[in-house]
C-alpha positions as CSV (number, residue, x, y, z in Angstrom):
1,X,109.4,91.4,131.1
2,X,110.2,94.2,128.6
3,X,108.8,95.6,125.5
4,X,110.6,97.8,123.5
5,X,109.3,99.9,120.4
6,X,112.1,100.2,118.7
7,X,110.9,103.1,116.3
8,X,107.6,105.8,116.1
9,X,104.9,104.3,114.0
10,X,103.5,107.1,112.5
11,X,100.6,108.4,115.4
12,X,101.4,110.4,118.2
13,X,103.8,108.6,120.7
14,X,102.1,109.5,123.7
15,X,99.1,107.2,122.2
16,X,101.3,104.7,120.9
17,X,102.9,104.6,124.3
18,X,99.3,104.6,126.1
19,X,97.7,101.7,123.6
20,X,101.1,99.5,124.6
21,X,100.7,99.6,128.1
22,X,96.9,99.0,127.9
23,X,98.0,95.8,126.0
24,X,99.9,94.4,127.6
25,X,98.1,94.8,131.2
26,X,100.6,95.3,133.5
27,X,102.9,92.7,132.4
28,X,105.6,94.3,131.1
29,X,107.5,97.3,131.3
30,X,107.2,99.2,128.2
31,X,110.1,101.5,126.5
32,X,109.4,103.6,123.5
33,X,112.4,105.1,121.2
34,X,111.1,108.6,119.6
35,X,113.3,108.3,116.4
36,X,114.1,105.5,114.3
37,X,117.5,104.1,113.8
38,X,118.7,101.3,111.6
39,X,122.3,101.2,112.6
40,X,123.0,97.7,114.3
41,X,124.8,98.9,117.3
42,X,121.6,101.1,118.3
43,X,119.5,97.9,117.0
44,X,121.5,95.8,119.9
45,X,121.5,98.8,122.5
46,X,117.5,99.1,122.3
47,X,116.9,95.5,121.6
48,X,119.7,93.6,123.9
49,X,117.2,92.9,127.3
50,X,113.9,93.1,125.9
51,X,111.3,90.1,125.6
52,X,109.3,91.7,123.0
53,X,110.4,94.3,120.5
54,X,107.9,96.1,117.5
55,X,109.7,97.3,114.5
56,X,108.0,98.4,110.9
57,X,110.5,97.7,108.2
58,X,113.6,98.0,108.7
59,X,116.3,95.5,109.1
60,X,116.2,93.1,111.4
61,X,119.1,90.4,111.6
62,X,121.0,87.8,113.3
63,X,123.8,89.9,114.0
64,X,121.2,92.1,116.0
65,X,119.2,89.0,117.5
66,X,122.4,87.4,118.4
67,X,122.9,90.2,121.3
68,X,119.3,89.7,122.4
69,X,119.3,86.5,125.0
70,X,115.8,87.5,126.5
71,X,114.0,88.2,123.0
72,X,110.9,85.9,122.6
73,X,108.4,87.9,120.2
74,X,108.7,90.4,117.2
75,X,105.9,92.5,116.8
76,X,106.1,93.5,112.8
77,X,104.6,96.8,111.9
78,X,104.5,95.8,108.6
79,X,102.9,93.4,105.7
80,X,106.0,91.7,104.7
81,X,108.7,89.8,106.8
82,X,111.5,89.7,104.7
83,X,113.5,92.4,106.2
84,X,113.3,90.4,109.6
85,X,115.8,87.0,109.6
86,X,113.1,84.6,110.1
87,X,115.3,81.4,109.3
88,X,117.0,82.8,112.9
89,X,114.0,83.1,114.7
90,X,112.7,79.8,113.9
91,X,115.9,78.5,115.1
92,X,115.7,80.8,118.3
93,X,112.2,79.4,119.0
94,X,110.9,83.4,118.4
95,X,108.1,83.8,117.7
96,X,106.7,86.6,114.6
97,X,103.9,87.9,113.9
98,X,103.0,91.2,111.3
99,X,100.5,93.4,110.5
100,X,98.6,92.0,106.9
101,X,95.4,93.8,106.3
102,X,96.3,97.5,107.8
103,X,97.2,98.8,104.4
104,X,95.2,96.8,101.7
105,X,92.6,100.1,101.2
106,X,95.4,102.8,101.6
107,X,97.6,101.1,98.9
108,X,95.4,100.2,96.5
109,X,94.1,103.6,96.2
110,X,98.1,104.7,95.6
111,X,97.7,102.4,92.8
112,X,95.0,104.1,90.5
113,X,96.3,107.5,91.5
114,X,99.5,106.1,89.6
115,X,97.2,104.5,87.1
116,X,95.7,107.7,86.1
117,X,98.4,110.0,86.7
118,X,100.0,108.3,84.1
119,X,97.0,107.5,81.7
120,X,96.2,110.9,82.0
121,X,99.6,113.0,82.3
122,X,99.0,114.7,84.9
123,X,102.6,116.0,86.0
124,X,103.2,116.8,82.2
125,X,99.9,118.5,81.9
126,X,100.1,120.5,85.3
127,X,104.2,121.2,83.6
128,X,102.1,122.6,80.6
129,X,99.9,124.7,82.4
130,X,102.8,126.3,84.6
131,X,104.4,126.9,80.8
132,X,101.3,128.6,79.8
133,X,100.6,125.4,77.5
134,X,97.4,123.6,75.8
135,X,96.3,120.0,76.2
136,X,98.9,119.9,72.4
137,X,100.2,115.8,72.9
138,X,98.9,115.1,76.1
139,X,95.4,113.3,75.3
140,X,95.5,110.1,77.5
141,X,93.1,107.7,77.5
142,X,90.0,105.8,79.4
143,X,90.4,103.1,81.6
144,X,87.2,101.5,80.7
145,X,87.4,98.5,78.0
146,X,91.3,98.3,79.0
147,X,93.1,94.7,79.9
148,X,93.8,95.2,83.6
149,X,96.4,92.3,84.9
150,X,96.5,91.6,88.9
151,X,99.8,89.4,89.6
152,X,99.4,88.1,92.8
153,X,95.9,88.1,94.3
154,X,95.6,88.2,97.9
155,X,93.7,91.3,99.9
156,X,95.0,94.1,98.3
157,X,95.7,92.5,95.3
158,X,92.0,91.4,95.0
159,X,91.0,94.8,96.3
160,X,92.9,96.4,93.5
161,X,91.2,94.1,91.0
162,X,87.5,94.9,92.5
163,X,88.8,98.6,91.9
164,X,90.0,97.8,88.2
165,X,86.4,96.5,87.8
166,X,84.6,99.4,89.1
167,X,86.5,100.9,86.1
168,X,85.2,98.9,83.8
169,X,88.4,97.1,82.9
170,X,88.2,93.6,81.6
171,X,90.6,92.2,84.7
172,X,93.2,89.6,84.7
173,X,94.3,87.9,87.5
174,X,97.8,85.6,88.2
175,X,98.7,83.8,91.4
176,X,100.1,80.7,92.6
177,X,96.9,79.5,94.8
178,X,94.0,80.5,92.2
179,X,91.5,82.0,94.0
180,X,87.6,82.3,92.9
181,X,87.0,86.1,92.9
182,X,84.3,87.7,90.4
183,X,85.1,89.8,87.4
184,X,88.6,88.1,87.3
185,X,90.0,86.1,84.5
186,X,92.5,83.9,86.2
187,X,95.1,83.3,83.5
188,X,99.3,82.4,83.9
189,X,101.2,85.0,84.1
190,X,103.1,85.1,80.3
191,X,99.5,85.4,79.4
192,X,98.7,88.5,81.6
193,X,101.7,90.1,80.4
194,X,101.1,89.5,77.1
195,X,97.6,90.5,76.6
196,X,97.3,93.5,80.0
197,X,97.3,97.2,79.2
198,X,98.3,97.8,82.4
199,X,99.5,95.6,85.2
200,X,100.1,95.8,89.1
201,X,102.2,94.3,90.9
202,X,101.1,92.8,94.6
203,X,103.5,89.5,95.1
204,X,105.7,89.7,98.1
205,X,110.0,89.0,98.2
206,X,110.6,85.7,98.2
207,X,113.2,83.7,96.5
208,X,110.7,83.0,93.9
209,X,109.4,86.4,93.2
210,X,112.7,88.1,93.0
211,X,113.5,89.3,89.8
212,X,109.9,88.0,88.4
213,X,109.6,90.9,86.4
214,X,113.0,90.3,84.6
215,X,114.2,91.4,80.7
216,X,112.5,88.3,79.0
217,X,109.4,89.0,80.8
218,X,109.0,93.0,79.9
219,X,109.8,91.5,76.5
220,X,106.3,90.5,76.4
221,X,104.4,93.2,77.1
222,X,103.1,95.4,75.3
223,X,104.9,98.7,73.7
224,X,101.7,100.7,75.0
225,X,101.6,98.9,78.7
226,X,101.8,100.4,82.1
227,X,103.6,98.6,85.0
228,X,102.9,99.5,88.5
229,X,104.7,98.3,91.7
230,X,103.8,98.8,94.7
231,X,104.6,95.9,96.3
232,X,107.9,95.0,96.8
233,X,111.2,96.4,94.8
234,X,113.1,93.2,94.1
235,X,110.2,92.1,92.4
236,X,111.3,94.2,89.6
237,X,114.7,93.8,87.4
238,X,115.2,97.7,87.6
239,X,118.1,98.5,85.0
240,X,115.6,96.2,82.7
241,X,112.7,98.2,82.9
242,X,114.4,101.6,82.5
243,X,116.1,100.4,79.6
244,X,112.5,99.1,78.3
245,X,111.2,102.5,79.2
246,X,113.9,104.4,77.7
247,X,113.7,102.5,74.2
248,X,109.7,102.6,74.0
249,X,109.0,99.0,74.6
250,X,106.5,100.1,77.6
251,X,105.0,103.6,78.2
252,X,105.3,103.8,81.4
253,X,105.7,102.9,85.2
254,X,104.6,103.7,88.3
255,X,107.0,102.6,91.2
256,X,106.8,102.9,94.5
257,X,109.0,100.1,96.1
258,X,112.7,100.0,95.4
259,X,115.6,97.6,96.1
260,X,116.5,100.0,99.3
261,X,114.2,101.9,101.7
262,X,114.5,105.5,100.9
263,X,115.9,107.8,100.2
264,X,116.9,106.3,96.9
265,X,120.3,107.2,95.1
266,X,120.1,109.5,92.9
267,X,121.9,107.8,90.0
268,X,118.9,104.8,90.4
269,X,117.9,103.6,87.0
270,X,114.7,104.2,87.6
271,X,114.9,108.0,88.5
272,X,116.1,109.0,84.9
273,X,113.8,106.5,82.9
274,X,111.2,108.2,80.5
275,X,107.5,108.4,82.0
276,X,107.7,106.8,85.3
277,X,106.6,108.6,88.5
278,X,108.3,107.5,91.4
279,X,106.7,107.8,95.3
280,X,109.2,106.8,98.5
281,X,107.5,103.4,99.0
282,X,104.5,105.7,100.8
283,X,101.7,103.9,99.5
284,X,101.1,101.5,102.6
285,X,101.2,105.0,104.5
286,X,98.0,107.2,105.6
287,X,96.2,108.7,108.2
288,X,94.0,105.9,108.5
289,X,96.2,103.1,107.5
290,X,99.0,104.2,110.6
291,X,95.7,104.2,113.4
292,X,95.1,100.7,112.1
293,X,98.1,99.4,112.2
294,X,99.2,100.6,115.8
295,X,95.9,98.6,116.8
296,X,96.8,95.6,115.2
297,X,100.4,95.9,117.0
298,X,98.7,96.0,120.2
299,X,96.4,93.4,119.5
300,X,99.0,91.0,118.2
301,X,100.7,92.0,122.0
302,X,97.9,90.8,123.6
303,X,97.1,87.9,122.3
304,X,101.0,86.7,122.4
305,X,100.7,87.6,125.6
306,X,97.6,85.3,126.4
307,X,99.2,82.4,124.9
308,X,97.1,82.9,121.6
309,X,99.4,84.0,119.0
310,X,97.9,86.4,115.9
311,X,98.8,86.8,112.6
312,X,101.5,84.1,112.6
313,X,104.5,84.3,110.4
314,X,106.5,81.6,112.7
């Protein structure tokens, strides 16, 4: 059997490499690609006679699949699926599994370092100093005492609202299975964006999540509110936030998660709305977040390998 790893995952290859093969035991051969390409031709070349393959997020279709008679498992590198055609795999009889819980620490911190950034104006205030100017009309403000509004509450979204508490923020909470957590008012989610000085977004893409944050719903919040995504870009209804951002019907945005992987056109909404600070969908990515998620690859290997699959997606 072969497994191929179709792309670096952010450690040193020659470990990546070395953790595979200790995986897997012996039982298959292992090929590692040392750049990543998204291109389906190079998808069907690298993919086309392996049993396994590991991929992060990039796409991964039928179109590709279709070429791959041999493929049994796919080993996502990654939180979310939906990049992957998992409608095909369940009709393929392959089998998924991904990586939840690598990142919940390193994005959540990404989260309150847009928080703050823009609470605080930091890129205009470090602009000032540079222009040899004062603190003139960049006061911020606390977090403690603000309405902090958690939409979607699994680990990182309850690790972000443990974080909000910390803060002393009174925290909201929305999601569709309510869960018990301490500190959070659970509430629905017209309420949260109603009442929330600042809310964060951590729901995944699904047909029901796209477009959640649409014009209707920015209508509701309010003129002072922050909105922070970090989860996944067609969460948001883009041209509708800039406009909202643009008028002064929110004050601002932190987005890290757009409707294409970087790099992002420069003519994006977004990029030209007033007070948003944009990051190239980095906040699942650190030192210590790309170490655990290369063990959690090889883990999920080796259990798929013994029969006991991990992390199930189908």
């Amino acid at each position: 059997m072969k497994l191929a790893l179709l792309e670096p995952l952010g450690i040193p290859q020659e470990k990546l490499v070395a953790m595979a093969e200790e995986a897997v035991g012996g039982r298959m051969e292992v090929v590692a690609y040392n750049d990543r390409a998204e291109d389906v031709p190079t998808l069907i070349r690298r993919s086309k006679d392996a049993d396994a393959v590991v991929l992060s997020n990039f796409q991964y279709r039928r179109e590709v699949m279709e070429h791959c008679p041999d493929l049994k498992y796919i080993d996502v590198a990654f939180t979310g699926v939906d990049h992957v055609d998992i409608d095909y795999c369940k009709e393929r009889g392959i089998h998924v599994s991904n990586c939840a819980g690598y990142s919940t620490v390193a994005v959540a911190d990404l989260v309150f370092g847009m928080v703050i950034g823009l609470a605080r104006k930091v890129a205009e205030c470090d602009a000032a100093v540079r222009q040899e100017g004062t603190k003139a009309g960049l006061v911020g403000f606390e977090l403690e005492g603000r309405k902090f509004g958690v939409v979607g509450l699994g680990a990182i979204g309850s690790r972000v609202a443990v974080i909000a508490n910390a803060f002393g923020c009174e925290v909201y909470g929305y999601s569709r299975s309510p869960r018990d957590l301490p500190g959070v008012k659970q509430v629905d989610l017209d309420t949260l964006l109603r009442e929330c000085d600042i809310i964060s977004l951590h729901v995944p893409a699904t047909a029901e999540t796209r477009g959640l944050i649409n014009a209707e719903r920015i209508a509701q919040m309010k003129p002072t509110a922050l909105l922070i995504n970090t989860a996944r870009g067609p969460v948001v209804d883009s041209r509708a936030l800039a406009d909202a951002l643009n008028e002064g019907r929110i004050a601002g945005a932190g987005i890290d998660v757009f409707e294409m992987e970087p790099p992002v056109p420069r003519d994006h909404p977004l990029l030209s709305a007033k007070n948003v600070i944009a990051t190239p969908h980095v906040a699942f990515a650190t030192q210590q977040s790309m170490e655990k998620r290369a063990v959690t690859v090889c883990e999920n290997l080796r259990a798929w390998l013994d029969g006991e699959q991990k992390n199930v997606i189908c």
